[in-house]
N, C-alpha and C positions, 0 to 999 in steps of 0.2 A: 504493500500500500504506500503511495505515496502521502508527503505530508497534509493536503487540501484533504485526504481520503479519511485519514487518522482523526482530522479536526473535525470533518461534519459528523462524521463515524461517532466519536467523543459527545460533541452535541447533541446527538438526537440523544443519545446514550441520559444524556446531562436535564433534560427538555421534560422525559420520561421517566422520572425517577420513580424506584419503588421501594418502599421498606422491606425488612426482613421477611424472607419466603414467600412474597409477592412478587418476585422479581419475573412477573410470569411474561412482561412482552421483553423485557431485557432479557431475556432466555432465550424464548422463541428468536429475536432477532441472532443472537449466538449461533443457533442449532442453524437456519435458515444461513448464515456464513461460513461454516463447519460442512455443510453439506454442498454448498457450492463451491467449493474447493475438493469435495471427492470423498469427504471423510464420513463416517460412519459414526455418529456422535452417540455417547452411551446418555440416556435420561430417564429418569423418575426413578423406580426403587434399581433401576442395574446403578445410576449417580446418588440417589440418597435414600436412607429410611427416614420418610417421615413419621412412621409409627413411634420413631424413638424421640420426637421432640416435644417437651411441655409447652405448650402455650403456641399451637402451631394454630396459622389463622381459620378461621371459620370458614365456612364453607359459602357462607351469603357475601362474605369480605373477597373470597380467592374468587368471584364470581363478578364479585365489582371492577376488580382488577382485569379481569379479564376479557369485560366485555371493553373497558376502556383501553384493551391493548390491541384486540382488533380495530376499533374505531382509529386507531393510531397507525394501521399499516401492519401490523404482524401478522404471522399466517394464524387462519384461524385453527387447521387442526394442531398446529404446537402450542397455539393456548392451551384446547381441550386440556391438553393431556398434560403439559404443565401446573395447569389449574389442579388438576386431582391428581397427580403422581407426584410432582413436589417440579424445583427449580435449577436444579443444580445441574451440571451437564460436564460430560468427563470425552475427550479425544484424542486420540495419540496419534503420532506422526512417526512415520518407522526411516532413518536415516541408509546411506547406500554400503553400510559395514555395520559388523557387530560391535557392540559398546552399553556401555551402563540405560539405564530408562531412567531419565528423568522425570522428576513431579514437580509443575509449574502452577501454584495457587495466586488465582485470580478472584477477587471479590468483587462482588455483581451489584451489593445493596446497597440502600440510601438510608438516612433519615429520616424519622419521623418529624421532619422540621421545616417551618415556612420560609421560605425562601426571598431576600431584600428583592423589594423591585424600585430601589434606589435606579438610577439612571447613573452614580458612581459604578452600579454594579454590573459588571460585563455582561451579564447570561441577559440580566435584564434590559441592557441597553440593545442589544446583539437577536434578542428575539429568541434565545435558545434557555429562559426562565423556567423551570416547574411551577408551574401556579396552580397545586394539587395536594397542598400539608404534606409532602416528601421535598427531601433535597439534597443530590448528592455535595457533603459537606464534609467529606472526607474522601473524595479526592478517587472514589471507587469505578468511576465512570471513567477515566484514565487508564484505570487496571484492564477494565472489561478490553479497551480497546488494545490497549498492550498484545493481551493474549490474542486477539482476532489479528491483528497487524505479522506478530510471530509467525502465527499458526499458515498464514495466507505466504510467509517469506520461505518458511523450511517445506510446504509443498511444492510453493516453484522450483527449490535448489534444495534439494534432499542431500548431497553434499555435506553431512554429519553423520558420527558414530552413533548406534545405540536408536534407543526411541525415546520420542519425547514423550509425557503425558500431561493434555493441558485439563485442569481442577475449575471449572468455572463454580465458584463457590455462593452460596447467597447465605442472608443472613451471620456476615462478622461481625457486626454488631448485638453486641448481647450475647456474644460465643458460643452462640448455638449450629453452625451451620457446618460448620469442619465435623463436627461429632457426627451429626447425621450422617457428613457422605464416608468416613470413617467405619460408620456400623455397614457399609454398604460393601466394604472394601476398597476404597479408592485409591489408599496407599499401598497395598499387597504390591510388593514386588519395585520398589522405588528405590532407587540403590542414590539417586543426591535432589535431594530436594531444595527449592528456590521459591520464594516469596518475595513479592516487589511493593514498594508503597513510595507514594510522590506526596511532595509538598513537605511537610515538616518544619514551615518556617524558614526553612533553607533557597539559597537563591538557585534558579533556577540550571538544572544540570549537572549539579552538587553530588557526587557519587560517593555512596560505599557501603565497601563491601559485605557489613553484616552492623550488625545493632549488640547494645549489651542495657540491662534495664528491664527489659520486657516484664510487665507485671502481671501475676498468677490474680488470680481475679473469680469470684464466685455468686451471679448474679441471680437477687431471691424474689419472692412474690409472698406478701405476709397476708394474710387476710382475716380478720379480725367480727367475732359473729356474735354477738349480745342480745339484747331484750331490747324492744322497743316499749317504750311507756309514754304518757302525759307528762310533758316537761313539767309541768304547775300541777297538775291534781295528782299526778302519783310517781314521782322520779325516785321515791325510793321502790316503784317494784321494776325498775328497766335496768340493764347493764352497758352504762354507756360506752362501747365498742371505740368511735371516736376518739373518747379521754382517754383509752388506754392503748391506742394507737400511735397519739401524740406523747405519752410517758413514753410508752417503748422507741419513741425513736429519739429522747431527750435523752434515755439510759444506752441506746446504740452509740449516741455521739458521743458519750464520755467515755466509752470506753478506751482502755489503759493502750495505749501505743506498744511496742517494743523497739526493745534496748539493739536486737542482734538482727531488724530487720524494717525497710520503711514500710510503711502501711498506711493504705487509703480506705475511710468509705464514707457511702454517701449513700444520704438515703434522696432517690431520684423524683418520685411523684407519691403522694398521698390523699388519698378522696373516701367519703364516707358520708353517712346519715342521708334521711329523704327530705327534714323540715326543720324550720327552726323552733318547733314546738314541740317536736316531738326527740324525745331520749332515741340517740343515732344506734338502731341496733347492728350497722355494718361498718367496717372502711378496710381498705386496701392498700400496701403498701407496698413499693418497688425501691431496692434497695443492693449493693453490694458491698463487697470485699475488694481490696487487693492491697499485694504484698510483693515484694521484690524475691521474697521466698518462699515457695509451693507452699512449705508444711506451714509456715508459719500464717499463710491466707487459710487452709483447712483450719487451722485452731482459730483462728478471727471469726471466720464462719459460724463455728460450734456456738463462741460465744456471743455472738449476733441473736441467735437461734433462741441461745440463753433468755438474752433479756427480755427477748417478744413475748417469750411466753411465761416469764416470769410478771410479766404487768398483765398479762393476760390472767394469772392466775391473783394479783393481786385485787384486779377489779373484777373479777366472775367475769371472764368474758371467753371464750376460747379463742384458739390463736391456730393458724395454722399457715404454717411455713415450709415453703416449695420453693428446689434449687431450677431454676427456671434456663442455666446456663453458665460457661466458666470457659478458661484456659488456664493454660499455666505458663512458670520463665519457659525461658528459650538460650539454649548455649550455642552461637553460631562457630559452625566447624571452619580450622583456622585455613584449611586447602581451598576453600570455597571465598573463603575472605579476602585472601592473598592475591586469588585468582581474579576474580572482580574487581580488585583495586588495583593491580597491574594493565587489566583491561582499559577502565576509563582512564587511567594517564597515559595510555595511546592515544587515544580518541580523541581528536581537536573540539569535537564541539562538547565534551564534558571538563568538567573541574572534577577534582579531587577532594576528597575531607581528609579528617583525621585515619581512616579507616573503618572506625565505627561510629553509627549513628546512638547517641544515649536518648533511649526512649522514657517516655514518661507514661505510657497508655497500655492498653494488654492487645492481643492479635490471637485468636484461639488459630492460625498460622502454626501456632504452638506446637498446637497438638498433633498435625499432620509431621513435623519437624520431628518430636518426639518419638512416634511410632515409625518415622524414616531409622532415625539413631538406633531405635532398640531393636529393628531388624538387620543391622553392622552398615545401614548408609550414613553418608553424612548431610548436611543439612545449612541453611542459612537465610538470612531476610535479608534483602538488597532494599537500601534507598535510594530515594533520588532527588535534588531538591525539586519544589513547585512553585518556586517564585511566590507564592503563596502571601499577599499584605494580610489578613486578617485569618484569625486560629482556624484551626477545624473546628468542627461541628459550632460553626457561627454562620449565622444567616447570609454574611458577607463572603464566606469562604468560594475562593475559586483560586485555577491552578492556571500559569503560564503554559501554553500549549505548549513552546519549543521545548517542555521536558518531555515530551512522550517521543520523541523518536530519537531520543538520548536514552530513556530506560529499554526502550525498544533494540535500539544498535548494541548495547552492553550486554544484554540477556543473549542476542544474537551471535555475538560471538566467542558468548561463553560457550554455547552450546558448541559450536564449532570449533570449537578451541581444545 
């Protein structure tokens, strides 16, 4: 693909944005690229189990989704079957000799997030805005195209060892999405694996070859079930759900740091009660973990767990607390680091970093990485800057285009290398 091809490609991508396991026309438009180039794309339960994810969307939501991805130009029978088999989509490219198989994870999904229609803001200015409560705001719509851009260069010039296998992944957000295609086997048989992410505050073309930071992370759903009563004629006979929603997340926030490791969390969204009159017999709360190290986010967790349903128990109220998703660290293998960072200081149109990028967020990336390692591959997360003025997952977030066919040429001849 040329660069004009990468950019609209990226846009419609950008235009269309879908949250976690919705990714039902950014699928279809993948498989619909996958197969015009020759390939035989694996989807639905051969790319993921959805039976194994909590809180996977309803069936009236993947329906909305879907209709509004055919109205958009996708084919309609890869909706269908996205719609009810799930999002994910797996392809491989077989090179003109024998050599290791790679696993290339590409992430598909957006945010649940509205989108600046500032006229500062490019998409908006540009006409390539989501104006739908999604928005790619992390830079994912970049990845998608990544992989289609690869996948469209090593079938023209099959001129590599080994085979590639590319992971179009949905749902990294909230770290549910790697797991699924994990239970499906997506990784069996991956002897080096590679994850790519653009932007990071970094100016545009910024390379390297692996990350250190990554944070193990454990994302929960508390939901909280009491007595509804008459706020004024009878609030001693209701269990107000609400007040012990907001203790348990006063006693989540205090809880004690450690000494031997950093630790994050945040409790994300809270909602409950029907009336202001009436004693709230429900409320909901989303909320996680994360830790610079695994075991020490599993203990954080436990005691998360702890306090929900100790306020639960202090106001009668029951509690009930579900891991709704997670990753864990990531240790990038230093043959794969070396190798990428000697890459872009050939490459005129990339810069160099340090070597590693120090993350601050988690990537359930992880977990693919992880089960690469513990069957004897090795593994690593490549950055790239995005020119990026304003954070991720902010309204304003958008990526300088010239880095996609910089992380594009890096990957490219890694593999050929």
């Amino acid at each position: 693909m040329q660069f004009d091809e990468l950019v609209a490609l990226r846009r419609d991508f950008h235009r269309y944005a879908e949250p976690a396991f919705l990714e039902i026309r950014t699928s279809s438009i993948v498989v619909s690229h996958l197969r015009k180039l020759g390939l035989q794309p694996l989807t639905g339960q051969a790319a993921m189990r959805a039976d194994t994810v909590v809180d996977y969307p309803s069936a009236q939501r993947r329906e909305l989704f879907a209709e509004r991805a055919v109205i958009t130009g996708a084919d309609a029978a890869s909706v269908e079957h996205a719609a009810e088999f799930g999002t994910a989509v797996i392809a491989e490219v077989s090179g003109n000799r024998p050599g290791p198989t790679w696993g290339l994870r590409f992430d598909m999904d957006a945010l649940p997030l509205t989108e600046s229609d500032s006229s500062e803001h490019t998409p908006a200015a540009l006409g390539f805005r989501c104006d739908y409560g999604a928005m790619h705001a992390c830079a994912h719509d970049t990845h998608t195209t990544i992989g289609l851009g690869l996948a469209s260069r090593l079938v023209a010039d099959n001129d590599f060892a080994g085979t590639v296998r590319f992971l179009f992944q949905p749902a990294e957000e909230g770290g549910r999405g790697a797991a699924s295609m994990l239970a499906a086997g997506a990784a069996d048989g991956i002897d080096r694996f590679v994850a790519v992410h653009l932007g990071l505050d970094e100016p545009a073309g910024k390379v390297n070859g692996g990350i250190r930071g990554l944070l193990a992370t454990t994302k929960m759903r508390a939901n909280f079930t009491g007595t509804a009563a008459h706020a004024a004629g009878a609030p001693e006979q209701g269990a107000n759900a609400l007040v012990t929603a907001a203790s348990a997340l006063l006693n989540v926030m205090a809880l004690p740091r450690y000494s031997t490791a950093d630790t994050r969390i945040n409790v994300g969204t809270l909602h409950g009660g029907d009336n202001v009159n009436i004693v709230p017999s429900w409320a909901e709360m989303t909320l996680e973990a994360r830790s610079t190290d695994s075991g020490v986010s599993t203990d954080l967790t436990e005691r998360i767990k702890n306090a929900l349903r100790g306020a639960g128990t202090m106001h009668g109220v029951a509690v009930d607390v579900v891991e709704t998703g997670g990753s864990a660290t990531m240790d990038c293998d230093a043959e794969l680091v070396d190798t990428i960072n000697r890459i872009a200081a050939e490459l005129p149109e990339a810069t160099t970093g340090s070597g590693y990028q120090e993350m601050g967020g988690s990537d359930d990336a992880s977990l693919f990485a992880r089960t690469v390692q513990q069957q004897g591959g090795i593994a690593t997360y490549m950055t790239v800057g995005g020119g990026n003025t304003a954070p991720h997952h902010n309204p304003l977030f958008d990526i300088d285009e010239t880095a996609i066919p910089v992380a594009l040429n890096v990957m490219e001849h890694l593999l050929r290398r």
